[in-house]
C-alpha positions as CSV (number, residue, x, y, z in Angstrom):
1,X,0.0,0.0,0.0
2,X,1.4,3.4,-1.0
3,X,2.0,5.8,1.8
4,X,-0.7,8.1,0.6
5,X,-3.2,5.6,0.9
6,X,-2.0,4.3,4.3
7,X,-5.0,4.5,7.1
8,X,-4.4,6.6,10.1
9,X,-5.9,5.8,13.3
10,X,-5.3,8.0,16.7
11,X,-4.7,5.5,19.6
12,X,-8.0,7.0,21.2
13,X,-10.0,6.3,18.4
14,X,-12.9,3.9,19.2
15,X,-13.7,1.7,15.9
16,X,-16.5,-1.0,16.4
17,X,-15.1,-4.4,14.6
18,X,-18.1,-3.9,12.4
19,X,-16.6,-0.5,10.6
20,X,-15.1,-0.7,6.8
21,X,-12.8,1.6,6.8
22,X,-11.4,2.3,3.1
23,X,-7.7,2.7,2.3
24,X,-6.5,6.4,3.0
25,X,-9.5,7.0,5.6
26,X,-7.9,9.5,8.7
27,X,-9.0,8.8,12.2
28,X,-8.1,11.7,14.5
29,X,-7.9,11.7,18.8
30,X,-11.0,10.6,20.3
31,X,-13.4,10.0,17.5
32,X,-16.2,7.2,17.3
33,X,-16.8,5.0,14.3
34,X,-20.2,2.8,15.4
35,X,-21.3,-0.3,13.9
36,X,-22.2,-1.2,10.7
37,X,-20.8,1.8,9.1
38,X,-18.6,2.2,6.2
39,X,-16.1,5.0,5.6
40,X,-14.6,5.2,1.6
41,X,-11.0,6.0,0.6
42,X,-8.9,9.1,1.6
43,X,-12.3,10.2,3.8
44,X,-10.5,12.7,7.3
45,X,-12.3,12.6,10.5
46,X,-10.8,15.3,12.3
47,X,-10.4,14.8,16.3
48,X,-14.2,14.5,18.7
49,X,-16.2,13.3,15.4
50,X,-18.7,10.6,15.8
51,X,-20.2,8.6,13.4
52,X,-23.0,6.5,14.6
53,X,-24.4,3.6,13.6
54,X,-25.8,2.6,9.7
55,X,-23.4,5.4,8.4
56,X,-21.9,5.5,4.8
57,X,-20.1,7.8,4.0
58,X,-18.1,8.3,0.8
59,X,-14.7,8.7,-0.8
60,X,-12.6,12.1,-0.1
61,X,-14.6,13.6,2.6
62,X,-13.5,15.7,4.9
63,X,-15.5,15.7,8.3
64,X,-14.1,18.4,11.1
65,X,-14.4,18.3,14.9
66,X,-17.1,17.8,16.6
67,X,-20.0,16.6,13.6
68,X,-22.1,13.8,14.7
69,X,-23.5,11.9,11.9
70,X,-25.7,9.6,11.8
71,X,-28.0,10.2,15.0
72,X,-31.7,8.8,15.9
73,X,-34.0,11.2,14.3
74,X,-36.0,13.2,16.9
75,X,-39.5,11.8,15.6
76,X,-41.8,10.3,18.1
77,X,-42.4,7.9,15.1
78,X,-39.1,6.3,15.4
79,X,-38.5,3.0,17.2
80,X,-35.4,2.0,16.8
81,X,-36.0,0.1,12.8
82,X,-32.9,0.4,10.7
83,X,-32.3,3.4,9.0
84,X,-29.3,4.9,7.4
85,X,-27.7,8.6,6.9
86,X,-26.0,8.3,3.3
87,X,-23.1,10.3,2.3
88,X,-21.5,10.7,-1.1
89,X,-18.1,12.0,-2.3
90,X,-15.8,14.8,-2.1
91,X,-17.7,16.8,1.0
92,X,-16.6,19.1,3.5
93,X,-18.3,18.7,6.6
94,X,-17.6,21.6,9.7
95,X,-17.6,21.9,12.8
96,X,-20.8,20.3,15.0
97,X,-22.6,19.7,12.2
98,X,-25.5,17.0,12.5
99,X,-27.1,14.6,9.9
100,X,-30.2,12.2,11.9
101,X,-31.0,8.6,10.1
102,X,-34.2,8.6,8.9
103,X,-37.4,6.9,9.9
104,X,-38.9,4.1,8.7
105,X,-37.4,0.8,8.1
106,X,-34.8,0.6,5.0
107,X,-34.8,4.4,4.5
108,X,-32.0,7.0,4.6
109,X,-31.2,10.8,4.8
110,X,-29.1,11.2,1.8
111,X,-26.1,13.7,0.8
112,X,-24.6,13.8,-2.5
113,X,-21.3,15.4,-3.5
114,X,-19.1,17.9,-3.8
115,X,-21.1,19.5,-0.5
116,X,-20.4,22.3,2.2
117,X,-22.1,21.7,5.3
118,X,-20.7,24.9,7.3
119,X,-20.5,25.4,10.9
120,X,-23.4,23.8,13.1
121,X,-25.7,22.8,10.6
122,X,-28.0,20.2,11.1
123,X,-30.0,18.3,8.6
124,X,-32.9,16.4,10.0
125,X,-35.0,12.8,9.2
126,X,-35.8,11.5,5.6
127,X,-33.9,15.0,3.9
128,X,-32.7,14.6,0.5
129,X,-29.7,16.4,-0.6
130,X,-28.1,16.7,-3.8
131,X,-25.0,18.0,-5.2
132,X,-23.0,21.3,-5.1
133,X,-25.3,22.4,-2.8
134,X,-23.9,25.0,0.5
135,X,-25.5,25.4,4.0
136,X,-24.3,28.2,5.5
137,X,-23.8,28.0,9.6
138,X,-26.7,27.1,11.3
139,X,-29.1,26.3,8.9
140,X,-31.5,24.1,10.0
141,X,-33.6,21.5,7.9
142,X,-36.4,19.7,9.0
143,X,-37.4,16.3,8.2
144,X,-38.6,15.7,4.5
145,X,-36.7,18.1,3.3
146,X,-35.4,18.5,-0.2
147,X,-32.5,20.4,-1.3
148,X,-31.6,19.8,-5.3
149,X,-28.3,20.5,-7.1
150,X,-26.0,23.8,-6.6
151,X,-28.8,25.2,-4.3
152,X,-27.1,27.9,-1.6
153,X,-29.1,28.2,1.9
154,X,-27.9,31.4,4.0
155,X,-27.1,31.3,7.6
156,X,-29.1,31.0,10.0
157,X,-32.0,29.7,8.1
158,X,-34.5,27.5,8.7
159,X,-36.4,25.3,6.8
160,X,-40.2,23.5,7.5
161,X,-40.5,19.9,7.3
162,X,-41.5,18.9,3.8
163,X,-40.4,21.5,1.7
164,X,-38.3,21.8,-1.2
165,X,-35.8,24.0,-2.3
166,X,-35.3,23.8,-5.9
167,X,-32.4,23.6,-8.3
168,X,-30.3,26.4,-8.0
169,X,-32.1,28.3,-5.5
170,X,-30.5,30.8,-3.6
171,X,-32.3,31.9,0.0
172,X,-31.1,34.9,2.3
173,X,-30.1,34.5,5.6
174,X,-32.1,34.3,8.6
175,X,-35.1,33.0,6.4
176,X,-37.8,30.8,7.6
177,X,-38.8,28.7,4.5
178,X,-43.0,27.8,5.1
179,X,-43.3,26.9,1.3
180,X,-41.1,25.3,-1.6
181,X,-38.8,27.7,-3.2
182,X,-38.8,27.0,-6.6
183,X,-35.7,26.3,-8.7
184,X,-33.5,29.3,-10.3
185,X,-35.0,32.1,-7.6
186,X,-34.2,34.0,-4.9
187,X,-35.7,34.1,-1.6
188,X,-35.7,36.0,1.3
189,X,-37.7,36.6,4.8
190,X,-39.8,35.2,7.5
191,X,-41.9,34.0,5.7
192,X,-39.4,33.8,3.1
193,X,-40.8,35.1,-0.4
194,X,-39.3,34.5,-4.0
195,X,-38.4,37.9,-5.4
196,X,-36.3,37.8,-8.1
197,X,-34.6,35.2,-10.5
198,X,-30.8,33.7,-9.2
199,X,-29.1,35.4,-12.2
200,X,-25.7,35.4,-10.8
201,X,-26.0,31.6,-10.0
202,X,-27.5,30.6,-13.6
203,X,-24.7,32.5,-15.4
204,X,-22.1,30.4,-13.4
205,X,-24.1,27.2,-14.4
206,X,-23.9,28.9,-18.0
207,X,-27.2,28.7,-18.3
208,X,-27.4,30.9,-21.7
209,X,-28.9,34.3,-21.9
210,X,-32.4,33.1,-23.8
211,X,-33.0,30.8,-21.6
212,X,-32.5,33.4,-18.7
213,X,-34.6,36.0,-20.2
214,X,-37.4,33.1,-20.4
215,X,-37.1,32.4,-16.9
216,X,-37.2,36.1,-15.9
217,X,-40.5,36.4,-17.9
218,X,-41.9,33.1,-16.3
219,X,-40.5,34.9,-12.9
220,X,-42.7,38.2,-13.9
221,X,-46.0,36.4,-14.5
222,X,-45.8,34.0,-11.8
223,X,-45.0,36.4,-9.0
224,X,-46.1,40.2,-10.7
225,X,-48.5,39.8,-12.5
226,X,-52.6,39.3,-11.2
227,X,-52.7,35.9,-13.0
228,X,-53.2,33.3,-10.5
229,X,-50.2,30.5,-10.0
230,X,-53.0,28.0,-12.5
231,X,-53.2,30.9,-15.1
232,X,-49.4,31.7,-15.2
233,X,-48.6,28.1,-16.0
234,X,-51.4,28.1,-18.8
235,X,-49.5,30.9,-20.7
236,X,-46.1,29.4,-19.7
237,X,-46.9,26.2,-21.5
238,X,-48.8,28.0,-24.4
239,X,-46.6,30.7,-25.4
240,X,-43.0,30.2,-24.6
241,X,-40.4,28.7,-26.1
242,X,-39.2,25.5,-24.1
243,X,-36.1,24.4,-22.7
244,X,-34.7,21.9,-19.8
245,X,-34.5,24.7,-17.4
246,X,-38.1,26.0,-17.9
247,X,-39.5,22.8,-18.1
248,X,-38.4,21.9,-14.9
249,X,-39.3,25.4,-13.3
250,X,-42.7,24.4,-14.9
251,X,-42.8,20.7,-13.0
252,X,-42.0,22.0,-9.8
253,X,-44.7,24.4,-9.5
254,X,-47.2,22.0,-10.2
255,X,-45.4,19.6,-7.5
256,X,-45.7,22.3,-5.0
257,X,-49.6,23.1,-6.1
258,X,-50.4,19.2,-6.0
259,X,-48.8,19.4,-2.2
260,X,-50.2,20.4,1.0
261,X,-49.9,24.0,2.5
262,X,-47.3,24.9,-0.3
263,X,-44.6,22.3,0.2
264,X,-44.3,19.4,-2.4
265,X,-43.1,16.1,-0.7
266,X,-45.8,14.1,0.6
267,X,-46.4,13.3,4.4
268,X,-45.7,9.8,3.3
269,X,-42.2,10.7,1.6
């Protein structure tokens, strides 16, 4: 084995006999690896990190001190099934951040790649997360939650059980989220409220300027003009010309209007 992809382990580690630990995974002073969990190669656990049991976690991560992954979820539903926090590749994980199993037999809370979980975050039950996304310090998510692709939560921030924050959202800081914030906007408040399209974050996806102009126009009719959310879609469909993006803008909203008070995953998600 190379020296690069040599494990380390701190003499006060605790490892249950159960753990896979890849080649290249870093255990620093005092952490805990539970059972039945599986670290991939070159992953870092910094010193006082915990990861509990029915924990994956992926290649190239780096986790800092004090995270705790893979706790019960606080839901009075839970009792005790086997559930599973899943982690992807190529994330940065700070300091006391906290990521529950899920509840319901077989099921997981899921984090893609290529994340930054900041400061004291904590993502609850049954959340989805995808990839590219940022959660600034202390954002909270409650269970159920979705968060897709290259989304960007501000600090502080909370989030409702249920919702869904779209595709390269972008919400302010100190926001309560009630409601699904659909893809390519911007949100803001408590209650947090779209009020503009992300056009900063869709020119770094190079997301081309048509396409951009359509979304703005969507934006305008969904949000300022005194067409209802049913209306807006009808002249959406009818008169613009479609792409990927505004499809998918298009889906959402219907997702969320199919939902219950404004948020688009089920209670049986």
């Amino acid at each position: 084995m190379s020296e690069e992809l040599k494990q380390t382990i701190h003499p006060t580690a605790i490892i249950d006999p159960s753990a896979e630990l890849s080649e290249g995974v870093h255990v620093g002073a005092y952490c805990i690896v539970g059972a039945n969990t599986r670290i991939g190669v070159g992953t870092r656990l910094e010193p006082h990190v915990i990861i509990q049991d029915y924990t994956i976690i992926g290649k190239e991560c780096h986790i800092h001190g004090g995270a705790n992954l893979g706790g019960p979820p606080q839901d009075a539903k839970f009792r005790g099934e086997e559930s599973y926090v899943v982690i992807g590749d190529n994330n940065i994980v700070r300091e006391f951040v906290t990521i529950h199993r899920a509840c319901g037999e077989g099921k997981a809370t899921r984090v893609g790649n290529e994340n930054m979980l900041m400061a004291y975050v904590h993502i609850g039950h049954n959340c989805e997360i995808g990839n590219n996304v940022v959660l600034a310090s202390y954002v909270g998510l409650s269970g159920h939650v979705t968060v897709s692709d290259r989304a960007n939560i501000g600090g502080i921030s909370g989030i409702h059980q249920f919702c869904r924050i779209g595709r390269l959202a972008m919400i302010g800081g100190l926001s309560g989220v009630v409601q699904d914030v659909p893809p390519f906007m911007l949100a803001n408040g408590r209650p947090a409220r779209v009020y503009d399209v992300n056009v900063r974050g869709l020119r770094r996806a190079n997301i081309s300027s048509k396409v951009r102009g359509e979304l703005r126009e969507a934006f305008k009719l969904l949000y300022r003009s005194s067409l209802n959310t049913s209306q807006a879609l009808e002249v959406i469909e009818s008169e613009f010309e479609h792409s990927p993006e505004l499809d998918h803008l298009i889906e959402f909203i219907k997702g969320t209007r199919n939902g219950d008070g404004g948020r688009g995953n089920p209670a049986s998600h």
